[in-house]
Structure formats: C-alpha cells, structure tokens
DSSP file (Angstrom, degrees, kcal/mol; ACC not computed):
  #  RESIDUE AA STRUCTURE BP1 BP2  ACC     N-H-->O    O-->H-N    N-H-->O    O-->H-N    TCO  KAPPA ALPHA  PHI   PSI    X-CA   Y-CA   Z-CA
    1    1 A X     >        0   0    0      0, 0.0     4,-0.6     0, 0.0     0, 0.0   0.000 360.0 360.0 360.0 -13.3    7.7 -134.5  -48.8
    2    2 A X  H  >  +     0   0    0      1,-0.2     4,-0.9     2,-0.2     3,-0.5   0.808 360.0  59.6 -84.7 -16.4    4.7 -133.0  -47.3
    3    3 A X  H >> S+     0   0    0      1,-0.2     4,-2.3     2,-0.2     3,-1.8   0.987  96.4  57.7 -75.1 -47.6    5.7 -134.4  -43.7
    4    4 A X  H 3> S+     0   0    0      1,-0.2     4,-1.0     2,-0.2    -1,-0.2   0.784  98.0  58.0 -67.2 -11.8    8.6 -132.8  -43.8
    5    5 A X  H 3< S+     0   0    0     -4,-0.6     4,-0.3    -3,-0.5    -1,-0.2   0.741 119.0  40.4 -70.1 -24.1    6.4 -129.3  -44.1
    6    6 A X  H << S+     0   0    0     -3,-1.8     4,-0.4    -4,-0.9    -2,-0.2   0.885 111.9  46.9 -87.7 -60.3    5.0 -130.5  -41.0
    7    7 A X  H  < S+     0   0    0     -4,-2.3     4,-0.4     1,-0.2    -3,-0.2   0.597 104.2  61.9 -82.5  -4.2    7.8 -132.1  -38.7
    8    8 A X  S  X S+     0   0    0     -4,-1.0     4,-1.7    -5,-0.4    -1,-0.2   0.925 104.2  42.0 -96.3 -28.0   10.4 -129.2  -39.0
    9    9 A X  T  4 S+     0   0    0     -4,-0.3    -1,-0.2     2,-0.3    -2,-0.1   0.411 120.1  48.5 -88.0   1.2    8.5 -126.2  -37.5
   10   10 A X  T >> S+     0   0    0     -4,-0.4     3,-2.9     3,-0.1     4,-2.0   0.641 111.5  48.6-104.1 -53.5    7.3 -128.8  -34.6
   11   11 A X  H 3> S+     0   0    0     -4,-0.4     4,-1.7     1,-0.3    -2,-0.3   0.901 115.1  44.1 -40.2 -35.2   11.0 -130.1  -34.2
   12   12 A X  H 3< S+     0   0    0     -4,-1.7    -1,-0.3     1,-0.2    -2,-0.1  -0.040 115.2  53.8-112.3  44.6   12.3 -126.2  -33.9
   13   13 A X  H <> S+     0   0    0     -3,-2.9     4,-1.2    -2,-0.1    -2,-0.2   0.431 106.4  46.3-102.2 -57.5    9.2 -125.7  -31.6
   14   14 A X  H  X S+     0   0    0     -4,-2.0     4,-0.7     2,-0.2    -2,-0.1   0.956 115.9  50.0 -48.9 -68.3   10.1 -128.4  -29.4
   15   15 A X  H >X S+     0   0    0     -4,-1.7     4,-2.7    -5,-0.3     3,-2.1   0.919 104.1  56.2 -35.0 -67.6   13.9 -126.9  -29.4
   16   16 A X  H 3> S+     0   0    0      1,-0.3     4,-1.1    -5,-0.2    -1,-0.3   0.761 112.7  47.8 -53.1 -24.5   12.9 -123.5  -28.7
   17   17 A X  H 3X S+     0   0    0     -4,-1.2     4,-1.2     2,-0.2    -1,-0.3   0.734 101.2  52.4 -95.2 -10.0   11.3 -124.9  -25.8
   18   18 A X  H <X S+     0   0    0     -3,-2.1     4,-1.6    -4,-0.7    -2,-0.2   0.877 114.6  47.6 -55.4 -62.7   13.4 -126.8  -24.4
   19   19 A X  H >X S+     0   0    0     -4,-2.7     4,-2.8     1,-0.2     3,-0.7   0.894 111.8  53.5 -60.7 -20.6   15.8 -123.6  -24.6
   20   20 A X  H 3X S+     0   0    0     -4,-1.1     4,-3.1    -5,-0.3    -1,-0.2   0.949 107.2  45.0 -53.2 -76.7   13.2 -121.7  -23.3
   21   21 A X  H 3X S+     0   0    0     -4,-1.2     4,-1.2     2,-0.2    -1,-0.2   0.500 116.1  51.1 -36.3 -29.7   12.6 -124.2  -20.2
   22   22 A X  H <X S+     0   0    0     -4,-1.6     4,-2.4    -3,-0.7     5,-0.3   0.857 112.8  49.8-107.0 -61.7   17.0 -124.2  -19.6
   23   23 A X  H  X S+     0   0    0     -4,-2.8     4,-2.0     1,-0.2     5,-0.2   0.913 106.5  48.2 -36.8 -52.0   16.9 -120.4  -19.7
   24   24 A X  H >X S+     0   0    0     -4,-3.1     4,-3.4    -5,-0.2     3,-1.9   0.983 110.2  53.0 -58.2 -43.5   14.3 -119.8  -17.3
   25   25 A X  H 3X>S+     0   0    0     -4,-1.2     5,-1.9     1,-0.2     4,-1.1   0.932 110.5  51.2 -43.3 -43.8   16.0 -122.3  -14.7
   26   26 A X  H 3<5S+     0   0    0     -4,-2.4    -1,-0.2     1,-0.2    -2,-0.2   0.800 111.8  42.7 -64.8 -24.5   19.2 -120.3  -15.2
   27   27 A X  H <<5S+     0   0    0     -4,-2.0    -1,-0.2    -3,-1.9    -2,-0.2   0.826 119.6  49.1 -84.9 -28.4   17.4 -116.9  -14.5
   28   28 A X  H  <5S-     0   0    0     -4,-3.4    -2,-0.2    -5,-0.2    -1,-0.2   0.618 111.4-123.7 -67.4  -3.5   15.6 -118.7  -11.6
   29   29 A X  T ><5 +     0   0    0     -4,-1.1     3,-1.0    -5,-0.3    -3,-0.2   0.729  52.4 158.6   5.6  79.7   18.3 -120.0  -10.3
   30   30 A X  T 3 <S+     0   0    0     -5,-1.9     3,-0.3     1,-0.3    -4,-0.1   0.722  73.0  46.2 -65.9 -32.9   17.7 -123.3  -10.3
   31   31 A X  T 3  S+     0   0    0     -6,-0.2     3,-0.3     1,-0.2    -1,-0.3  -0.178  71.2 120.8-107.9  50.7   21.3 -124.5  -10.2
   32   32 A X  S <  S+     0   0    0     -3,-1.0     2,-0.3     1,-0.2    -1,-0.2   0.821  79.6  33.2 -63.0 -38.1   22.5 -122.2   -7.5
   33   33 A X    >>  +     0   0    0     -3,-0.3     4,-0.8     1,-0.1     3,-0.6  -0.763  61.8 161.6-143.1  67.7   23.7 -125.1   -4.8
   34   34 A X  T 34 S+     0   0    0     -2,-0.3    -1,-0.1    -3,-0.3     4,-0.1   0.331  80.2  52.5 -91.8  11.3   25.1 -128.3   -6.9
   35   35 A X  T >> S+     0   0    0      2,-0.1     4,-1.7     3,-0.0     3,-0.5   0.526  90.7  77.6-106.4 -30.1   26.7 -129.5   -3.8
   36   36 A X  H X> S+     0   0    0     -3,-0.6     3,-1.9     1,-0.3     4,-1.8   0.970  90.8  50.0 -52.1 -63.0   23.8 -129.3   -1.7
   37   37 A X  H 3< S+     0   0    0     -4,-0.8    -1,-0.3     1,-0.2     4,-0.1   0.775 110.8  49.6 -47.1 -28.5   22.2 -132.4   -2.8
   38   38 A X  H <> S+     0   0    0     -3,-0.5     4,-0.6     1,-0.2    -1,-0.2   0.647 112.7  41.9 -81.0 -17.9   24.8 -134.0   -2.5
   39   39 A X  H <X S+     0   0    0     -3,-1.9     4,-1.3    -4,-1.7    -1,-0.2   0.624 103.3  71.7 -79.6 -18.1   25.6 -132.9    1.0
   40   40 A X  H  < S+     0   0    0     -4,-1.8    -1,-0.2    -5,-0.4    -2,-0.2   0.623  92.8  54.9 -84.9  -9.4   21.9 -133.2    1.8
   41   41 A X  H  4 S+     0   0    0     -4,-0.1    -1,-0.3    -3,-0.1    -2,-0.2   0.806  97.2  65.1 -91.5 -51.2   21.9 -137.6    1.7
   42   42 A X  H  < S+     0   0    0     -4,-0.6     2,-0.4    -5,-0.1    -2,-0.2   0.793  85.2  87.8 -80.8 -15.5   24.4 -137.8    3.9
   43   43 A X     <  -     0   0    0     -4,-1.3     2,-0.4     1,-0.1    -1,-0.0  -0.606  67.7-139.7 -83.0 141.8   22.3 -136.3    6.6
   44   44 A X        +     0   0    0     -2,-0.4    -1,-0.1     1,-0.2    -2,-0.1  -0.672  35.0 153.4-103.9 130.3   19.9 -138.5    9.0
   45   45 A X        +     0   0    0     -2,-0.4    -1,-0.2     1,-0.1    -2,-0.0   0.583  60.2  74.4-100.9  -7.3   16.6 -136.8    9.7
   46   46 A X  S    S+     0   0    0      2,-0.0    -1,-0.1     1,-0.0    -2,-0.1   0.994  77.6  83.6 -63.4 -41.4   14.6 -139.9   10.3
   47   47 A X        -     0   0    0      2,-0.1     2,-0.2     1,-0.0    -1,-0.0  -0.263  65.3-143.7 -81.7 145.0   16.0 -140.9   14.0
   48   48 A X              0   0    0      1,-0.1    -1,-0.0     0, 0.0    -2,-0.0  -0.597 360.0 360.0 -93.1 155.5   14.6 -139.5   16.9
   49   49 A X              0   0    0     -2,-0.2    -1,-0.1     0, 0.0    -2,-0.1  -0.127 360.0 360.0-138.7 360.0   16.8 -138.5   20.3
C-alpha cells in the first residue's frame, strides 16, 4: 500500500508533463503546416543540373 503513496503523484507528474510538453507545441506552433511534410518528400534536392 505504501507504493501506491509513491507511484500516484509520479504518474500525475508524468501527466502534467506530458500536457505541459502538448501545450507548449500548440502555443509554439508546432503543428502550423501538416501538409508540408508531406509535400516536402516528394521533392528532389539531391540531383544536380
């Protein structure tokens, strides 16, 4: 019983940091351009002309 005095405040540590980690992306705006990547394969940078 004494683990559990231990493993719930690091499990809702963890959480809270997780959300923590998914807010900031959203204020950075980290998922501004979710088409980009995708756009972003199809071009070839390697060959030279």
């Amino acid at each position: 019983m004494s683990i559990l005095l231990m493993m719930v405040p690091v499990a809702l540590a963890l959480g809270l940091t997780g959300l923590g980690g998914f807010i900031w992306s959203l204020k950075h705006r980290q998922f501004e351009d979710p088409e980009g990547a995708a756009l972003r394969i199809l071009t070839d940078d390697d060959i030279e002309t």
